[in-house]
C-alpha positions as CSV (number, residue, x, y, z in Angstrom):
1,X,0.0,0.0,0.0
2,X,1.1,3.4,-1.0
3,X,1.9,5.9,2.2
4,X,-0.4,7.9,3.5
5,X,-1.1,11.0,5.8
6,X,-3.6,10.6,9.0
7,X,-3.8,14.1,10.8
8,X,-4.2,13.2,15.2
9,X,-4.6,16.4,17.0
10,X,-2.7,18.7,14.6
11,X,0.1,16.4,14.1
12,X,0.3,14.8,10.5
13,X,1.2,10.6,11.0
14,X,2.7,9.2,7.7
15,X,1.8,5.5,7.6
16,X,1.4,2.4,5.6
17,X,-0.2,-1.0,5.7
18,X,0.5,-4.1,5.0
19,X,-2.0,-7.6,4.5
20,X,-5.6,-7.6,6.4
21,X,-6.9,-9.5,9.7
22,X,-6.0,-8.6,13.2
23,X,-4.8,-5.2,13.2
24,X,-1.0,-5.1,14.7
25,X,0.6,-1.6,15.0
26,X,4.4,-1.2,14.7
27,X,6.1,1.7,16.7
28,X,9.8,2.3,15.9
29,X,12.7,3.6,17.5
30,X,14.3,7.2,18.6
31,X,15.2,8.9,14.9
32,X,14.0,5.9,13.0
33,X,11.3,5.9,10.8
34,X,8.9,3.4,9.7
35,X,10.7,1.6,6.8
36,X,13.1,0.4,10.0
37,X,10.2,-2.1,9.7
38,X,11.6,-3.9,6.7
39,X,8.9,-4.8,4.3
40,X,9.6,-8.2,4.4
41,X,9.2,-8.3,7.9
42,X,5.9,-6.7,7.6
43,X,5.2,-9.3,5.0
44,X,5.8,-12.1,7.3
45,X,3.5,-10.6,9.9
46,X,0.6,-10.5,7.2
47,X,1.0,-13.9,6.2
48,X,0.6,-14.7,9.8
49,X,-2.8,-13.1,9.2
50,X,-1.8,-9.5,10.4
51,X,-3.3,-6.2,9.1
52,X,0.4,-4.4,9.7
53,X,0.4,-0.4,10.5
54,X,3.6,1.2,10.4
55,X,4.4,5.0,10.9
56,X,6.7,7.8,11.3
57,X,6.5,9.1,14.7
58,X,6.0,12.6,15.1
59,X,9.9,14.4,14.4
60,X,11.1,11.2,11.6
61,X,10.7,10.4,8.6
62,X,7.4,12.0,6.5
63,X,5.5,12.8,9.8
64,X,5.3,16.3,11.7
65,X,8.2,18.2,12.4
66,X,7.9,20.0,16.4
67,X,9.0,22.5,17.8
68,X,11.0,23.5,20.6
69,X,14.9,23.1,21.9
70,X,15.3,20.1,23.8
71,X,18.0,20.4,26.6
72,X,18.8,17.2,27.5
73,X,20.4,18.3,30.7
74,X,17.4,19.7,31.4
75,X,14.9,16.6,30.6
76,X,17.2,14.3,32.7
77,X,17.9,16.3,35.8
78,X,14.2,18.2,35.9
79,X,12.5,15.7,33.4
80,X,11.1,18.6,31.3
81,X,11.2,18.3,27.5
82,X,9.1,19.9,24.4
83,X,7.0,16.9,24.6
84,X,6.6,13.4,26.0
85,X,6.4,9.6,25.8
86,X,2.7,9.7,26.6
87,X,1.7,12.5,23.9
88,X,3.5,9.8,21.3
89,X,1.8,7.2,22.6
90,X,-1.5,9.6,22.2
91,X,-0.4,10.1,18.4
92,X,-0.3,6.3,18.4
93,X,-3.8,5.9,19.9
94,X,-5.1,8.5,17.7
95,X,-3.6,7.0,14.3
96,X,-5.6,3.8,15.4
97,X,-8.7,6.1,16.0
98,X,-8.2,7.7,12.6
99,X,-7.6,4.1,11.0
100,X,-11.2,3.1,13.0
101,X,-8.8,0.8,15.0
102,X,-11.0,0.3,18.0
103,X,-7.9,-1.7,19.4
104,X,-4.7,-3.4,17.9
105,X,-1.6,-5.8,18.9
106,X,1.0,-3.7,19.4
107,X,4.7,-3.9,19.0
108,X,7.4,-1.3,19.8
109,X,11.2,-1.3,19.3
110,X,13.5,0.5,21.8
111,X,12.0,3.8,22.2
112,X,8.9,2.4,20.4
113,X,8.7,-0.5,23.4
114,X,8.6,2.9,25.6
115,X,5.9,4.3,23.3
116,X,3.9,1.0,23.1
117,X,4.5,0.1,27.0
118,X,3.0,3.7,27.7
119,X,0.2,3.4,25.1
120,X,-1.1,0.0,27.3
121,X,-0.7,1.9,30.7
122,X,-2.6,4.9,29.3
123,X,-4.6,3.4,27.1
124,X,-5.6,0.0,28.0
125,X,-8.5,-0.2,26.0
126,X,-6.6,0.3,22.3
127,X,-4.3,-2.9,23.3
128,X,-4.9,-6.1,22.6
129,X,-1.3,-7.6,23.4
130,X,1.8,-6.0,23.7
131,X,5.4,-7.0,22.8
132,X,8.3,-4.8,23.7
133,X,11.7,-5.4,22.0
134,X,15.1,-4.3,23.2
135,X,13.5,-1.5,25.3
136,X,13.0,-0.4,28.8
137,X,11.0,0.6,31.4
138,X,12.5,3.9,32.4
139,X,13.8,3.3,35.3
140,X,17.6,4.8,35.4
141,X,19.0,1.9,37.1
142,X,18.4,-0.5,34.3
143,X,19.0,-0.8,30.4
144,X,21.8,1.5,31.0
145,X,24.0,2.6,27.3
146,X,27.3,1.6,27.5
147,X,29.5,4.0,27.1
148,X,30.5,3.9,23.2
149,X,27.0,3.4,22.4
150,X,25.9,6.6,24.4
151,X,28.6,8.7,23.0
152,X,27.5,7.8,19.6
153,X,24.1,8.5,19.9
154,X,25.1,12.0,20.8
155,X,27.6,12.3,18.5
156,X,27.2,15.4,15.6
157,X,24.9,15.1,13.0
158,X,26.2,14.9,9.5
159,X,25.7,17.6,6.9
160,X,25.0,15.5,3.6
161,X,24.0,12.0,3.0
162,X,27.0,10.6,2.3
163,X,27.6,11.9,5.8
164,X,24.5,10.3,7.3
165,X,25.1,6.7,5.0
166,X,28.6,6.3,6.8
167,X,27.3,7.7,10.5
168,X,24.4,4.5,10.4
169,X,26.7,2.3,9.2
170,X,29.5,2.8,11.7
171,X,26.4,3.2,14.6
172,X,25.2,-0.2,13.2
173,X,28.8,-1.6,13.7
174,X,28.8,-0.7,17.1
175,X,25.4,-1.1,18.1
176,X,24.5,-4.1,16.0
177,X,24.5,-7.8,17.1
178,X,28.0,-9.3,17.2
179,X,26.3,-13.0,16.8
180,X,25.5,-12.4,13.2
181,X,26.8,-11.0,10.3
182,X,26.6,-7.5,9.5
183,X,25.0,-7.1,6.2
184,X,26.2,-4.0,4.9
185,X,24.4,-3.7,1.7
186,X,21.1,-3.7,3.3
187,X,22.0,-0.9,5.9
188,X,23.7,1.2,3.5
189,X,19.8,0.6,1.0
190,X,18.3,1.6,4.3
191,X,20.5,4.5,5.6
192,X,20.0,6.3,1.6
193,X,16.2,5.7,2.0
194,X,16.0,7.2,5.4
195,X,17.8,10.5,4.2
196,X,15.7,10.2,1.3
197,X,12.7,10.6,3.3
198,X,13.8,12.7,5.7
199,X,16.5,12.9,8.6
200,X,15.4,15.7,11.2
201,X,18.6,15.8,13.4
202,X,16.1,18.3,15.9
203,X,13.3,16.1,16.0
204,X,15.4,13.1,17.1
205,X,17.0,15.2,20.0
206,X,13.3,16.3,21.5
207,X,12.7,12.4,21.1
208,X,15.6,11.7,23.5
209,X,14.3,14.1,25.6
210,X,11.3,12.6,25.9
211,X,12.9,9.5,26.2
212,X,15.6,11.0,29.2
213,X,12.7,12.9,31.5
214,X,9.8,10.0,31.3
215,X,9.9,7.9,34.9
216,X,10.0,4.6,35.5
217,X,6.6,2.5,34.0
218,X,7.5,-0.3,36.3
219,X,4.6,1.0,38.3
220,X,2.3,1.4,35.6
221,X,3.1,-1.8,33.7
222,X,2.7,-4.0,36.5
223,X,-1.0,-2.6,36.2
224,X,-1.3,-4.0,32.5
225,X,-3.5,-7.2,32.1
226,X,-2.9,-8.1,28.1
227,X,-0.7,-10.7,26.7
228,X,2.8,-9.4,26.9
229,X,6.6,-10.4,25.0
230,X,10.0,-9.1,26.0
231,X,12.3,-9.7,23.7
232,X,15.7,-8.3,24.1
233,X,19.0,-8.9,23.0
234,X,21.9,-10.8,25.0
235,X,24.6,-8.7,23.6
236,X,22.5,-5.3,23.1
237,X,24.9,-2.4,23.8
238,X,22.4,0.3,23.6
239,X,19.7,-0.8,25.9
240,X,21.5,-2.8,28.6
241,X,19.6,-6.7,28.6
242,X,18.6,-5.5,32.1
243,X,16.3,-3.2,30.3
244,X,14.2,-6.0,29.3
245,X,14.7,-8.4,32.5
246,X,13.1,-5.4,33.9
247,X,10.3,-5.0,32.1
248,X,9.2,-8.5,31.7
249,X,9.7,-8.6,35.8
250,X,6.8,-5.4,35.4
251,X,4.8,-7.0,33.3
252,X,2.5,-9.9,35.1
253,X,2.9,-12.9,33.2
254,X,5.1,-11.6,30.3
255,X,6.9,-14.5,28.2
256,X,10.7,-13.0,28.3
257,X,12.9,-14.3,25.3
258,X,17.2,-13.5,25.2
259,X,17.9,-13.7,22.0
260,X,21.9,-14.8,21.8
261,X,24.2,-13.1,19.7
262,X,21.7,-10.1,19.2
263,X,22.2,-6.6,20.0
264,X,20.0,-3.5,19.2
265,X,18.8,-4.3,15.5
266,X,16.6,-7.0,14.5
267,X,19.0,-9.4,11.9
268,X,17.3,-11.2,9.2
269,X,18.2,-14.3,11.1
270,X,16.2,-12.9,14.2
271,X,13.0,-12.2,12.0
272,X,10.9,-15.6,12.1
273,X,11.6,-15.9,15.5
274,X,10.1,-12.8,16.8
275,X,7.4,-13.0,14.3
276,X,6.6,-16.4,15.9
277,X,6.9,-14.4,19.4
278,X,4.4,-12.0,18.3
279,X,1.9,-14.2,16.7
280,X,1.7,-16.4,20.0
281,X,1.1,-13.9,22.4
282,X,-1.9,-12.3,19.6
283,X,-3.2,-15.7,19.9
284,X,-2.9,-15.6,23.5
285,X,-5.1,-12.8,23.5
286,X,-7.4,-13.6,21.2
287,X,-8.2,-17.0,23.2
288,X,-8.5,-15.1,26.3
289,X,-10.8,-12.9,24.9
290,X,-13.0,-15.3,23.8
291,X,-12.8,-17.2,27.2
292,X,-14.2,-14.2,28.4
């Protein structure tokens, strides 16, 4: 399906979807933007019987650019930032209300497992199960950067594409999962596409804001009563694996699964296996529902 625009309270959601069925809504990560969900991957969901949603948050890719300065100093010492976790989990809940998504599965990738994990606490009504991969739950004692992979992430933007192509690829190196090999062609064919579409160097700061002055969801998630999957790399440099121990120990009755050998990407090699993940706990759900 060709891209299209859903307007949520001002802000302007590029999205796409994939197969019909079940609706499943795919969040992505700080900076990334939707096509991070490869469309094979999003293929193999559908065949599973999945009507897949992907989208640019708000400040990547195609969707709305905000405004404001984001000090990170600022959103980790006094937690303030332009805006917050919860208002993109609110762009979320109103994509699905734009898409007449009464409620989806819902699946979110480092910063989008933040996004998804706050759209179930705020919004338990639009999820249907939850699976959070290599993410978090906020609390500053946990999923901790290492020290490479933080200075990276705030390392200076590039100022042309060849710039941006080389940046991804040496973040990827660093970042990526040592059990596997690293397939350059593909991240270089994504790293071109993402400049193509748009790299907003301002947008991903106020997203690590957001990210840096949320508090911890422990609390909250231990409050959620869907299905839930953690799945989380053994070897993930970015998101400490005590990110995920963490939030499957919030979660009540979450399946947890360490993937060996991955850090924070999803390899090809990864793919069936989390698509299995995802499927069971949708049919989890769906049998509890109609238990009920």
């Amino acid at each position: 399906m060709a891209e299209r625009v859903a307007t949520v309270d001002g802000v302007e959601l590029c999205y796409e979807t994939f197969g019909g069925g079940r609706p499943l809504l795919l969040v992505m990560g700080l900076g990334a933007p939707m096509i991070w969900w490869d469309e094979e991957f999003c293929e193999s969901l559908a065949a599973q019987g999945f009507h897949v949603i992907r989208f640019d948050n708000r400040d990547a890719g195609r969707s709305s650019r905000m405004r404001g300065r984001a000090n990170l100093a600022q959103a980790y010492l006094l937690r303030r930032s332009p805006y917050s976790l919860a208002d993109m989990a609110a762009d979320a809940a109103g994509l699905l209300t734009a898409l007449d998504v009464p409620a989806a599965h819902v699946a979110g990738a480092s910063m989008g497992g933040m996004i998804a994990q706050t759209l179930a606490v705020r919004h338990p009504e639009r999820v249907l199960s939850l699976t959070s991969i290599m993410s978090s739950t906020g609390a500053r004692l946990v999923g901790r950067p290492s020290p490479k992979a933080m200075s990276m992430l705030l390392s200076a933007p590039p100022k042309n594409r060849a710039g941006y192509v080389e940046l991804l690829l040496r973040t990827f190196r660093l970042i990526g999962s040592p059990g596997y090999p690293f397939d350059e062609t593909r991240m270089r064919e994504r790293a071109e596409r993402t400049y193509d579409r748009g790299v907003h160097p301002g947008g991903t700061l106020r997203q690590l804001a957001a990210i840096m002055a949320d508090r911890d969801r422990g609390p909250g998630l231990r409050k959620v009563r869907v299905p839930s999957l953690v799945v989380h790399g053994a070897r993930d440099p970015l998101v400490h694996v005590s990110g995920g121990r963490a939030t499957a120990r919030a979660l009540p009755g979450a399946d947890l699964d360490i993937v060996p050998g991955m850090g924070h990407d999803l390899p090809r090699a990864v793919w069936p296996r989390v698509v299995k993940g995802i499927t069971r706990i949708a049919d989890r759900a769906e049998t509890a529902h109609t238990r009920d």
